[in-house]
PDB file of N, H, CA, C and O in Angstrom:
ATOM      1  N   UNK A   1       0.808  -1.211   0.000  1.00  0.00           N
ATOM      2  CA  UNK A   1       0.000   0.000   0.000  1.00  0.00           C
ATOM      3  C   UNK A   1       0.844   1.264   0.000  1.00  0.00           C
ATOM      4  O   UNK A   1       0.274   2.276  -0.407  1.00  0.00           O
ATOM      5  N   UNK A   2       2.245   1.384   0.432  1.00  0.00           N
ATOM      6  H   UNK A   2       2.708   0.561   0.762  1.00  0.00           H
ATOM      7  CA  UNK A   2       2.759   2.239   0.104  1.00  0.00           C
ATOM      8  C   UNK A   2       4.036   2.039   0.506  1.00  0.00           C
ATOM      9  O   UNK A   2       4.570   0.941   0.348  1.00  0.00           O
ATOM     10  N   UNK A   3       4.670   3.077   1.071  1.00  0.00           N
ATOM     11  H   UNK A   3       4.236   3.968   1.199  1.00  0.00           H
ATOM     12  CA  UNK A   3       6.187   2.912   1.780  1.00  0.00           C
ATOM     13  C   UNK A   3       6.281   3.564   3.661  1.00  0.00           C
ATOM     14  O   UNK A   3       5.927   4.667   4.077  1.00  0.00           O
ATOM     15  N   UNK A   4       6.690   2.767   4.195  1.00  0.00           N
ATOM     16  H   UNK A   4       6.977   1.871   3.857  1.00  0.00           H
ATOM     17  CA  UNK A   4       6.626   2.812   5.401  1.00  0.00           C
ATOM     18  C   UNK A   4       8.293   3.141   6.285  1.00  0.00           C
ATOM     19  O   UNK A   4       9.356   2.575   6.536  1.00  0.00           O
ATOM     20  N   UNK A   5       7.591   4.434   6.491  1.00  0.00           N
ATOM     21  H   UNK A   5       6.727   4.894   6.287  1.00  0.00           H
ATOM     22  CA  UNK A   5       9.365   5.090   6.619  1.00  0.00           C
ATOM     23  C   UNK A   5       9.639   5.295   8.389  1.00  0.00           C
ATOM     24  O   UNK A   5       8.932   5.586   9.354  1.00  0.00           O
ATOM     25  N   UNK A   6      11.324   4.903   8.121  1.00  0.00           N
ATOM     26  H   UNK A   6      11.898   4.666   7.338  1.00  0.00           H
ATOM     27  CA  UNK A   6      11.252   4.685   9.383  1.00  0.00           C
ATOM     28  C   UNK A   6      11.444   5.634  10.375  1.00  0.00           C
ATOM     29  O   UNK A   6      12.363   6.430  10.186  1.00  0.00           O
ATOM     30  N   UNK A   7      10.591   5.762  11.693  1.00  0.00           N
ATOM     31  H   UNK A   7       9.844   5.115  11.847  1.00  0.00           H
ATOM     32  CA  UNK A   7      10.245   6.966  12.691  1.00  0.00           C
ATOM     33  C   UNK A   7      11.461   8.103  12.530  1.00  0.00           C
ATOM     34  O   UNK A   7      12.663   7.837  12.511  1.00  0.00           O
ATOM     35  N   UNK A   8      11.040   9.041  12.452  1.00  0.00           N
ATOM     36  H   UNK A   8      10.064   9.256  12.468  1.00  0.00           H
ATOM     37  CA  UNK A   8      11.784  10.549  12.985  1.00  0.00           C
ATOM     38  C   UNK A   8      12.617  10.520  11.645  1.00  0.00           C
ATOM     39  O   UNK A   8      13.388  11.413  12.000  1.00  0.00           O
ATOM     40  N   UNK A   9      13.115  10.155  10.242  1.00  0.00           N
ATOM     41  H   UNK A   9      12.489   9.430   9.954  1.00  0.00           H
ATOM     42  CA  UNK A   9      13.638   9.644   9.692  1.00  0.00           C
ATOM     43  C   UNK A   9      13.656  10.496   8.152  1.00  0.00           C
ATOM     44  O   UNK A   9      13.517   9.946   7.060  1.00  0.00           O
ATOM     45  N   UNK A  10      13.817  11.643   8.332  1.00  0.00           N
ATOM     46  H   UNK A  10      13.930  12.090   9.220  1.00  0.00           H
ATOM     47  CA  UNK A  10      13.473  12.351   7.325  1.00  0.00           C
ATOM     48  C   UNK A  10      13.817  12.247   5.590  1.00  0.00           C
ATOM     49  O   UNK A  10      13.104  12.590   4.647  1.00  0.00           O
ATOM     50  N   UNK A  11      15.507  11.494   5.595  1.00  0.00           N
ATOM     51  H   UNK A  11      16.086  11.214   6.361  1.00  0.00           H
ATOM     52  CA  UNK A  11      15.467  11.063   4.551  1.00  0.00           C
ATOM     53  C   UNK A  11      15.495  10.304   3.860  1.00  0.00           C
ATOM     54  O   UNK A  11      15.923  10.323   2.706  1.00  0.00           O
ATOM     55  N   UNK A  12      14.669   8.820   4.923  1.00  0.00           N
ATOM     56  H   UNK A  12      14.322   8.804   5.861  1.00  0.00           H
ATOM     57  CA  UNK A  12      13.891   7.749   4.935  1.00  0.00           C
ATOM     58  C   UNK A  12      12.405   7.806   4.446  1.00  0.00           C
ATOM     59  O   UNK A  12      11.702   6.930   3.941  1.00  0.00           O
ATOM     60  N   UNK A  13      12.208   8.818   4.685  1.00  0.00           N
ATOM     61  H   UNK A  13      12.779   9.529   5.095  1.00  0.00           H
ATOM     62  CA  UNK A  13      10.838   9.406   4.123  1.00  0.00           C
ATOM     63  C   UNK A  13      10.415   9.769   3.047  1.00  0.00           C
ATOM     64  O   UNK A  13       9.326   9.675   2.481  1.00  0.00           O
ATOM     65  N   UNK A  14      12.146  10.545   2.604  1.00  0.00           N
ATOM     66  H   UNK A  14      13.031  10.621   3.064  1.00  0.00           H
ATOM     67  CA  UNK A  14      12.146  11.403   1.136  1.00  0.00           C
ATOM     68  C   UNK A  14      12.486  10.161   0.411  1.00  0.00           C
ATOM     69  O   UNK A  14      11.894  10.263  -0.663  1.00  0.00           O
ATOM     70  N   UNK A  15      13.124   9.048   0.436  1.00  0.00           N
ATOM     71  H   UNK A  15      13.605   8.964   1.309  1.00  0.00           H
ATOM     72  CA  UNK A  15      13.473   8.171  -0.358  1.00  0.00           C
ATOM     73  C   UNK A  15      12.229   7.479  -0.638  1.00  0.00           C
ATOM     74  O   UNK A  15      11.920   7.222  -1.801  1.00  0.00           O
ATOM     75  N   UNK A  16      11.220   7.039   0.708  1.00  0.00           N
ATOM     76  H   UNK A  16      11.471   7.248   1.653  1.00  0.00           H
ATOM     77  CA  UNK A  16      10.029   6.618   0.080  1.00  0.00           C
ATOM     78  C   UNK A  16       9.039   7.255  -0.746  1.00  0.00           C
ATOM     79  O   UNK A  16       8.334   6.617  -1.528  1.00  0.00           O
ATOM     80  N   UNK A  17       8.973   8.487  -0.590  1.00  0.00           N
ATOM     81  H   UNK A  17       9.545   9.005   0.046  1.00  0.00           H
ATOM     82  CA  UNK A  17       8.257   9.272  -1.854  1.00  0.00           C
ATOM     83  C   UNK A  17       8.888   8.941  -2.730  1.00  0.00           C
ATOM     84  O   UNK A  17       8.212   8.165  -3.405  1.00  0.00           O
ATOM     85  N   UNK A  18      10.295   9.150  -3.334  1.00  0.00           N
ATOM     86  H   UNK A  18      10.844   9.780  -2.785  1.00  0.00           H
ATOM     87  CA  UNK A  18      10.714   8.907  -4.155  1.00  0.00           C
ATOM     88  C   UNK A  18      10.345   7.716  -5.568  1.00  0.00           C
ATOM     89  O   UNK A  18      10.145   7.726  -6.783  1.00  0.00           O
ATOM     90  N   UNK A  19      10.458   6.441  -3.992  1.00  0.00           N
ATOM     91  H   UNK A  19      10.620   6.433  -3.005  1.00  0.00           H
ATOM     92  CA  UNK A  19      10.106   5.159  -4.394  1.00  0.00           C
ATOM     93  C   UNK A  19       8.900   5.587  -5.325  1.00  0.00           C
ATOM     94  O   UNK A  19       8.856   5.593  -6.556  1.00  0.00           O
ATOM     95  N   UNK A  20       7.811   5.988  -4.282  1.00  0.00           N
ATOM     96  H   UNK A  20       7.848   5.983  -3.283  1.00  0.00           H
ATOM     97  CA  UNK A  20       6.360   6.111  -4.797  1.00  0.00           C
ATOM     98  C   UNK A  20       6.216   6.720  -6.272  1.00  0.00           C
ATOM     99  O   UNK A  20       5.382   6.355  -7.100  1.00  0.00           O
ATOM    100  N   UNK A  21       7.298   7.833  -6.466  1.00  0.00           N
ATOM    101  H   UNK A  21       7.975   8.130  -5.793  1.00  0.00           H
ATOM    102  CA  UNK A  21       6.661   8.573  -7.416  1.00  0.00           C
ATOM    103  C   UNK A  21       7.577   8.327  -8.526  1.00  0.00           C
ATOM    104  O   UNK A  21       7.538   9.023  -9.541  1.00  0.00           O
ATOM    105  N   UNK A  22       8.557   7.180  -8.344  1.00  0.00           N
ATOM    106  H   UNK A  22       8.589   6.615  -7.520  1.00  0.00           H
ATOM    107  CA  UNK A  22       8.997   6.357  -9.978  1.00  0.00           C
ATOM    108  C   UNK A  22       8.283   5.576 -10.002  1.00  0.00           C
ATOM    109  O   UNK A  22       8.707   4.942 -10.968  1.00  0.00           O
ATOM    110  N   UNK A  23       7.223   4.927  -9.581  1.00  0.00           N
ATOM    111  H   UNK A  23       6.879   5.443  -8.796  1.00  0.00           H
ATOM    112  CA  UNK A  23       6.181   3.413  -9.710  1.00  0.00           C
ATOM    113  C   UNK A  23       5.682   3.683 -11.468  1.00  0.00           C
ATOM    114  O   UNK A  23       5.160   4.653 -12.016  1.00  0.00           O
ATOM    115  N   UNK A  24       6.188   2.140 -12.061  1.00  0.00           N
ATOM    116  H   UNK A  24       6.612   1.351 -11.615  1.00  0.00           H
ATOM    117  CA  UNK A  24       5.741   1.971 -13.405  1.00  0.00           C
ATOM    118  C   UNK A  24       3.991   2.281 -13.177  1.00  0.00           C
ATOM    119  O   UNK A  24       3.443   2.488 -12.094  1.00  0.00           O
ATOM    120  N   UNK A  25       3.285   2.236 -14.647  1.00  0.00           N
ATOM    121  H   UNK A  25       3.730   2.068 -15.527  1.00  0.00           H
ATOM    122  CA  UNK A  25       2.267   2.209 -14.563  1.00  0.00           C
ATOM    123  C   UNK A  25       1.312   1.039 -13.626  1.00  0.00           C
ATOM    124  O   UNK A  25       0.340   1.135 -12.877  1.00  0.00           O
ATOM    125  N   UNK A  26       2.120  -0.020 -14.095  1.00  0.00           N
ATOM    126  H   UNK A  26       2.910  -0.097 -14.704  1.00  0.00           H
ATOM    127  CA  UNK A  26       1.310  -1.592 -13.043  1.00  0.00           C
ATOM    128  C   UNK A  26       1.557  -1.092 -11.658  1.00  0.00           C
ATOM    129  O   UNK A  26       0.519  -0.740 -11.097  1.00  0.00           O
ATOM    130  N   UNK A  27       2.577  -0.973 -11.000  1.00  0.00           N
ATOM    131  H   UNK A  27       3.420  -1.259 -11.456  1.00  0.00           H
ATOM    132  CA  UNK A  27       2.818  -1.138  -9.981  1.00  0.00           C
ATOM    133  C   UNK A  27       1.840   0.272  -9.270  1.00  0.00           C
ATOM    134  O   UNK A  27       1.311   0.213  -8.160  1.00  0.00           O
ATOM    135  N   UNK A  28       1.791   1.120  -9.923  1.00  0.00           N
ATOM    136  H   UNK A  28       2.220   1.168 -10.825  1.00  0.00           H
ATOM    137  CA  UNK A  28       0.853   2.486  -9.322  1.00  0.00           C
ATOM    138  C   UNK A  28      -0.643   2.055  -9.191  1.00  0.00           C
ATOM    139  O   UNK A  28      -1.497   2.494  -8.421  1.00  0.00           O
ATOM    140  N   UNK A  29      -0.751   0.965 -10.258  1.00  0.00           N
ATOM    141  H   UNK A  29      -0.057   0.608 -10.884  1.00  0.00           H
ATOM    142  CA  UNK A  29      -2.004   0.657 -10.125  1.00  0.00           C
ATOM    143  C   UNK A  29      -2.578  -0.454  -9.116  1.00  0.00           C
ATOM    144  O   UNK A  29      -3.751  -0.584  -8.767  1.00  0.00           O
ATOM    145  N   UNK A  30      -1.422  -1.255  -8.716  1.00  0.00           N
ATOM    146  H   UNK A  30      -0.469  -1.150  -8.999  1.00  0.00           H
ATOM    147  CA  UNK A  30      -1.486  -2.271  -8.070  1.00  0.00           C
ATOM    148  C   UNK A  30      -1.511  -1.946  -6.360  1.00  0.00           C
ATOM    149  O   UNK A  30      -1.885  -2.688  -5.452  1.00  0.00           O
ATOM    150  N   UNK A  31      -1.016  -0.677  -6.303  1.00  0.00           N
ATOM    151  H   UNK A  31      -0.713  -0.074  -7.040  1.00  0.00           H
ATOM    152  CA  UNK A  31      -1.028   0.245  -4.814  1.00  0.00           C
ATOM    153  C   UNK A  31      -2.088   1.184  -4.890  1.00  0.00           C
ATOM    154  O   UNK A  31      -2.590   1.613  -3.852  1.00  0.00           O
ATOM    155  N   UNK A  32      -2.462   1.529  -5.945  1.00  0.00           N
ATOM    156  H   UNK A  32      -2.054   1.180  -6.789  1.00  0.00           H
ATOM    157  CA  UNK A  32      -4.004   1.862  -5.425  1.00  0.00           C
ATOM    158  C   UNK A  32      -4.685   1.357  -5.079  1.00  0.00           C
ATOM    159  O   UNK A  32      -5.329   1.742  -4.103  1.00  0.00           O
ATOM    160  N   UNK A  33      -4.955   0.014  -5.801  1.00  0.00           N
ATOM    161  H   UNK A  33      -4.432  -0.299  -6.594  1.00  0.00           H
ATOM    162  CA  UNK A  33      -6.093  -0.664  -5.992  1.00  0.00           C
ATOM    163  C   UNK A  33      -6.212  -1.076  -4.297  1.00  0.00           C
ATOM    164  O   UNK A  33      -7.291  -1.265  -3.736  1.00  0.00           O
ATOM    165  N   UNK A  34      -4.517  -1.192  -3.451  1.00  0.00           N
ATOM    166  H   UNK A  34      -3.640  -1.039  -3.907  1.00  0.00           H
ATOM    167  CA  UNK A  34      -4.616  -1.808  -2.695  1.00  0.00           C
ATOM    168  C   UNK A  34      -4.693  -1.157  -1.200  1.00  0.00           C
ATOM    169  O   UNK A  34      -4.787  -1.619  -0.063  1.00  0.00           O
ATOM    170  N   UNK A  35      -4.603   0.172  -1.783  1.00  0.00           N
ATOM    171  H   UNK A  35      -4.527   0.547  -2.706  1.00  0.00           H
ATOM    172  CA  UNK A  35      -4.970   1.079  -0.714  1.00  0.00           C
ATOM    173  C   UNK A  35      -6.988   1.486  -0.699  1.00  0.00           C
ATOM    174  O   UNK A  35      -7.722   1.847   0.221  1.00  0.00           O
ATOM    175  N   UNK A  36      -7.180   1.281  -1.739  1.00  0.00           N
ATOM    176  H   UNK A  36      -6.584   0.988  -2.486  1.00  0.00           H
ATOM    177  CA  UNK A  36      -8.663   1.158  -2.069  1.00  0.00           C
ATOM    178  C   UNK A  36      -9.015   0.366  -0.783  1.00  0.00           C
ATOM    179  O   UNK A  36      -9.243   0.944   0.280  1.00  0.00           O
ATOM    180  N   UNK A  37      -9.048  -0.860  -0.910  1.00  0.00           N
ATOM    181  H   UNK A  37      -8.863  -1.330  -1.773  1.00  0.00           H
ATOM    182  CA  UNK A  37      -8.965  -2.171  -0.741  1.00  0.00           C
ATOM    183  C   UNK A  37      -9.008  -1.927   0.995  1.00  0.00           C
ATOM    184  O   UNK A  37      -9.856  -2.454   1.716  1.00  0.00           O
ATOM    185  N   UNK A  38      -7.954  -1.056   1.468  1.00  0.00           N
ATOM    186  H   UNK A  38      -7.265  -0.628   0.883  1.00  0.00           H
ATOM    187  CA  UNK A  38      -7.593  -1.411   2.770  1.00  0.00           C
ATOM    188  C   UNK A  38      -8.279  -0.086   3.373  1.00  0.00           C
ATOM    189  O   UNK A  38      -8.347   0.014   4.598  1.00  0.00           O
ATOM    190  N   UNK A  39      -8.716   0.788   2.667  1.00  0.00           N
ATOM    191  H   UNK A  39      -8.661   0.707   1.672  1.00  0.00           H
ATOM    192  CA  UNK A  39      -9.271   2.291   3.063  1.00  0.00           C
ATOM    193  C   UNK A  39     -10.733   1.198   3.657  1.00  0.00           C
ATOM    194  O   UNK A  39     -10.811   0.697   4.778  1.00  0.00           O
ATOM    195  N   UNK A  40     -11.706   1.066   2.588  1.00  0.00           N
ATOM    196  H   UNK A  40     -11.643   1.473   1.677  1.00  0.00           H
ATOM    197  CA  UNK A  40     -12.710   0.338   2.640  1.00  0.00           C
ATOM    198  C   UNK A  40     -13.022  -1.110   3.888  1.00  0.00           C
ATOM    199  O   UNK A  40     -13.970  -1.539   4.545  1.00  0.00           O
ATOM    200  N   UNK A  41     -11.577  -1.442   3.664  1.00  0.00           N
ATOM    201  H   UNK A  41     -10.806  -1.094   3.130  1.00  0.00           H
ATOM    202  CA  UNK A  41     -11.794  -2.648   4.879  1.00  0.00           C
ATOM    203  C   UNK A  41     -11.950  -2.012   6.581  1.00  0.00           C
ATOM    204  O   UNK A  41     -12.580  -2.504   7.518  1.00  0.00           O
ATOM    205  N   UNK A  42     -11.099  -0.722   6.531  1.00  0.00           N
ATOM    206  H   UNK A  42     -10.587  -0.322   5.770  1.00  0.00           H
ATOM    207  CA  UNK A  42     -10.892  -0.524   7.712  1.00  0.00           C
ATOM    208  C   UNK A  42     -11.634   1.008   8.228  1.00  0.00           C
ATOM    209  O   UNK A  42     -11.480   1.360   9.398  1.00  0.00           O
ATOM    210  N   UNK A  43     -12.437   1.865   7.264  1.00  0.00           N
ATOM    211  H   UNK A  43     -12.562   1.580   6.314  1.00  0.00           H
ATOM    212  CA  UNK A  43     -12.509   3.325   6.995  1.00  0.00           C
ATOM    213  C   UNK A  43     -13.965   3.200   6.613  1.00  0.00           C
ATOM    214  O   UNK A  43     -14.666   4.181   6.860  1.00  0.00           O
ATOM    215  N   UNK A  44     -14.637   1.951   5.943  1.00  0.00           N
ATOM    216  H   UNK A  44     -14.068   1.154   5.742  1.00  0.00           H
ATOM    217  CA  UNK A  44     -15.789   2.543   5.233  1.00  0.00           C
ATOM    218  C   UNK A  44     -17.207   2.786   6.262  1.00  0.00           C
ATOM    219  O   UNK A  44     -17.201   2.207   7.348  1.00  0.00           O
ATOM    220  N   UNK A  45     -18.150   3.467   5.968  1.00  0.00           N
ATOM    221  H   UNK A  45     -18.155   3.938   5.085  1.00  0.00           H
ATOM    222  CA  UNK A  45     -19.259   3.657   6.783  1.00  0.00           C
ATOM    223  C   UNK A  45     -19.543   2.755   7.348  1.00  0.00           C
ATOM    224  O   UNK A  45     -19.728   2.924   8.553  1.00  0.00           O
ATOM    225  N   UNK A  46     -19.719   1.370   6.789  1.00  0.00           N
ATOM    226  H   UNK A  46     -19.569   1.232   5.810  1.00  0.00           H
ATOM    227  CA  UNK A  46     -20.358   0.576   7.817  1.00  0.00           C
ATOM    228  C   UNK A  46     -19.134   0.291   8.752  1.00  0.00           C
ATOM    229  O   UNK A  46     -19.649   0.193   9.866  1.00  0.00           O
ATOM    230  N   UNK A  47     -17.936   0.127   8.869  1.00  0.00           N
ATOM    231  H   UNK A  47     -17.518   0.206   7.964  1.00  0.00           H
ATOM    232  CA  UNK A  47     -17.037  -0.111   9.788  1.00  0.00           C
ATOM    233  C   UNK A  47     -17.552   1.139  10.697  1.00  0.00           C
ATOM    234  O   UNK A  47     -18.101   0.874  11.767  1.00  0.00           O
ATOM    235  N   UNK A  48     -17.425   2.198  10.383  1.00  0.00           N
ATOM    236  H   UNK A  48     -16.980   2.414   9.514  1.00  0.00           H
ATOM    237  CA  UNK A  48     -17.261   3.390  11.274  1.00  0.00           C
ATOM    238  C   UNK A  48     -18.409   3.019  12.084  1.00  0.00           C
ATOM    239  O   UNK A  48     -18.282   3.149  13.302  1.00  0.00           O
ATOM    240  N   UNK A  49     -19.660   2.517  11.558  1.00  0.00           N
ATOM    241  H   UNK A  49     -19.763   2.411  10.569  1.00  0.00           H
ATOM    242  CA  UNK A  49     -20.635   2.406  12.509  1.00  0.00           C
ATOM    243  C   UNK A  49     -20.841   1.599  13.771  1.00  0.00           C
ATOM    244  O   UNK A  49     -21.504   1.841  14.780  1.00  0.00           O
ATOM    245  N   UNK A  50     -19.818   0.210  13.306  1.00  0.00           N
ATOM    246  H   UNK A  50     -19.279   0.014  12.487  1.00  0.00           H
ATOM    247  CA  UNK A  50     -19.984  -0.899  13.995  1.00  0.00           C
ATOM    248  C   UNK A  50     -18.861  -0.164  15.063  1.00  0.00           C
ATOM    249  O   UNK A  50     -19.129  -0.325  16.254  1.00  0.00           O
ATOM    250  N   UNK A  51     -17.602   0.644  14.739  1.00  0.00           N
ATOM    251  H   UNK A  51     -17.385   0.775  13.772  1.00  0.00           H
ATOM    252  CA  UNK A  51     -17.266   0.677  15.728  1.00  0.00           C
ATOM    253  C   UNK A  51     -17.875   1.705  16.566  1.00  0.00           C
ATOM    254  O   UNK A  51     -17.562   1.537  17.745  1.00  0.00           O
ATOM    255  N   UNK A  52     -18.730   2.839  16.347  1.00  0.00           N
ATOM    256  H   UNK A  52     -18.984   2.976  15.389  1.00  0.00           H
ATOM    257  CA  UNK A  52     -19.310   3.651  16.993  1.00  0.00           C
ATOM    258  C   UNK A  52     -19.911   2.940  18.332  1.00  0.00           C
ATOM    259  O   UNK A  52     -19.695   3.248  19.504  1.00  0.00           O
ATOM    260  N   UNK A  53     -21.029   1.520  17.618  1.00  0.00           N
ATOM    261  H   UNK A  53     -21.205   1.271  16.666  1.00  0.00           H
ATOM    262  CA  UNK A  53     -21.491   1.112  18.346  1.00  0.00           C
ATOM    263  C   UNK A  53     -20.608   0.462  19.285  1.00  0.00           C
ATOM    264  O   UNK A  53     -20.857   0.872  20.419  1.00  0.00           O
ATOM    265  N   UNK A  54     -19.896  -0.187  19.270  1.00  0.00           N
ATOM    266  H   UNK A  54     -19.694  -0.520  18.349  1.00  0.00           H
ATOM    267  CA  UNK A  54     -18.869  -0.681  20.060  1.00  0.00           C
ATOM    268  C   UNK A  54     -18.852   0.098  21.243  1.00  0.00           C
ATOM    269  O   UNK A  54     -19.181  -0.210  22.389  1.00  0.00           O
ATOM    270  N   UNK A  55     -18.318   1.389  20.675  1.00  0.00           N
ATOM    271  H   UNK A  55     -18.050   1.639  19.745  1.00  0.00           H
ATOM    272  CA  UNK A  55     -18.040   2.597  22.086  1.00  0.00           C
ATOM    273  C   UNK A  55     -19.061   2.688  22.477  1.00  0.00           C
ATOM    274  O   UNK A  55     -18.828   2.586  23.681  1.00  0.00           O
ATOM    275  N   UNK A  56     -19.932   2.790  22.407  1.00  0.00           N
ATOM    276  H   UNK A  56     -20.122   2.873  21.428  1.00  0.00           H
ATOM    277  CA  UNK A  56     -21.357   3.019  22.695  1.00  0.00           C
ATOM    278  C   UNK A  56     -21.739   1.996  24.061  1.00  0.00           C
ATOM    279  O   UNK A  56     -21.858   2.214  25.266  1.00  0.00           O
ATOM    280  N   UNK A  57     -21.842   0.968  23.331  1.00  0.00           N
ATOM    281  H   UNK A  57     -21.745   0.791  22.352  1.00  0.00           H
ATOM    282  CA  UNK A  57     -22.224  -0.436  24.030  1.00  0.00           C
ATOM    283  C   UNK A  57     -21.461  -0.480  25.330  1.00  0.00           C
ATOM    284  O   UNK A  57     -21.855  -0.331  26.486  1.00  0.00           O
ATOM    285  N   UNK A  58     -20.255  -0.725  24.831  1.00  0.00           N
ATOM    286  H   UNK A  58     -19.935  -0.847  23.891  1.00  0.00           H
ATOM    287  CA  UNK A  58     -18.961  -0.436  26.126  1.00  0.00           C
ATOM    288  C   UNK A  58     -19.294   0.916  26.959  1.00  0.00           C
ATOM    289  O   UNK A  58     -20.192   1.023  27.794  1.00  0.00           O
ATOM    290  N   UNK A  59     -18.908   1.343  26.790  1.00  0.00           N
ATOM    291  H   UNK A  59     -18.178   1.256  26.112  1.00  0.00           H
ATOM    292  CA  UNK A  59     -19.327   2.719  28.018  1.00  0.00           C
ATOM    293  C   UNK A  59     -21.077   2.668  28.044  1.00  0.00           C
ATOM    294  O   UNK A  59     -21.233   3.243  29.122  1.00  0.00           O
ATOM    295  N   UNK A  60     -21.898   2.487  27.765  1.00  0.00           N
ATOM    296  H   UNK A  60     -21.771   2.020  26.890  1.00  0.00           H
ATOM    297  CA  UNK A  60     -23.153   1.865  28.926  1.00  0.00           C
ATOM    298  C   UNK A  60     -22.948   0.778  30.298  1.00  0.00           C
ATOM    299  O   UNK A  60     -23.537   0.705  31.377  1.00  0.00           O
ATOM    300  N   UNK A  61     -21.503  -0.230  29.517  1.00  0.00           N
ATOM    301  H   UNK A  61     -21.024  -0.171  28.641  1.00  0.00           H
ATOM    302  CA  UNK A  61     -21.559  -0.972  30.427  1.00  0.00           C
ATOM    303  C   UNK A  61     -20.896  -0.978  31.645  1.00  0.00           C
ATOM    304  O   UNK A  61     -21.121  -1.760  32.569  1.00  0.00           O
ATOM    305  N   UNK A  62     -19.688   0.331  31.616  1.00  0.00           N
ATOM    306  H   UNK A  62     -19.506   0.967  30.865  1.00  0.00           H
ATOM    307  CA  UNK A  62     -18.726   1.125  32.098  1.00  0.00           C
ATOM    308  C   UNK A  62     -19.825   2.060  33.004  1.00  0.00           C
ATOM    309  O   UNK A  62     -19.474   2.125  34.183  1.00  0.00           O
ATOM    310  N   UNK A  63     -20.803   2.634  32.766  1.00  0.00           N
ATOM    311  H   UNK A  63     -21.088   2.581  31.809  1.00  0.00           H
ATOM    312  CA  UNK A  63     -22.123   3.181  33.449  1.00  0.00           C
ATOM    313  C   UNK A  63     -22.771   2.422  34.263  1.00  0.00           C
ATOM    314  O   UNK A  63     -23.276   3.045  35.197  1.00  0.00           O
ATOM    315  N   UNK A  64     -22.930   1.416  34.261  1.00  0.00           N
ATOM    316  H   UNK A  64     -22.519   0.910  33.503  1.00  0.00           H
ATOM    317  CA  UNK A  64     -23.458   0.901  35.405  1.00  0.00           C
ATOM    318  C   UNK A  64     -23.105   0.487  36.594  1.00  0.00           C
ATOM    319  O   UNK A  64     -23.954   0.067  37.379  1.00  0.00           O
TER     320      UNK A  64
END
């Protein structure tokens, strides 16, 4: 999904942009698709909801 640079690491960081922004055409497409992929698994509305409820549920039970 992308490049994962290492903490405090500034030109660990610049090298991973770098990486990112020579990606052939496949490979740009193959990290979208897969950031798509992982936005949706972990980001999309119904997640957001289930975890809303979660907090929800939990602190009622934290209330009593």
């Amino acid at each position: 999904t992308g490049y994962r640079a290492k903490l405090r690491n500034s030109e660990d960081l610049a090298e991973g942009i770098n990486k990112i922004l020579r990606l052939n055409t496949h490979e740009y497409e193959r990290m979208s698709n897969n950031c798509r992929k992982m936005g949706l698994e972990f980001c999309s509305p119904e997640v957001q909801i289930k975890k809303f409820e979660e907090i929800i549920k939990n602190s009622t039970k934290n209330d009593k």
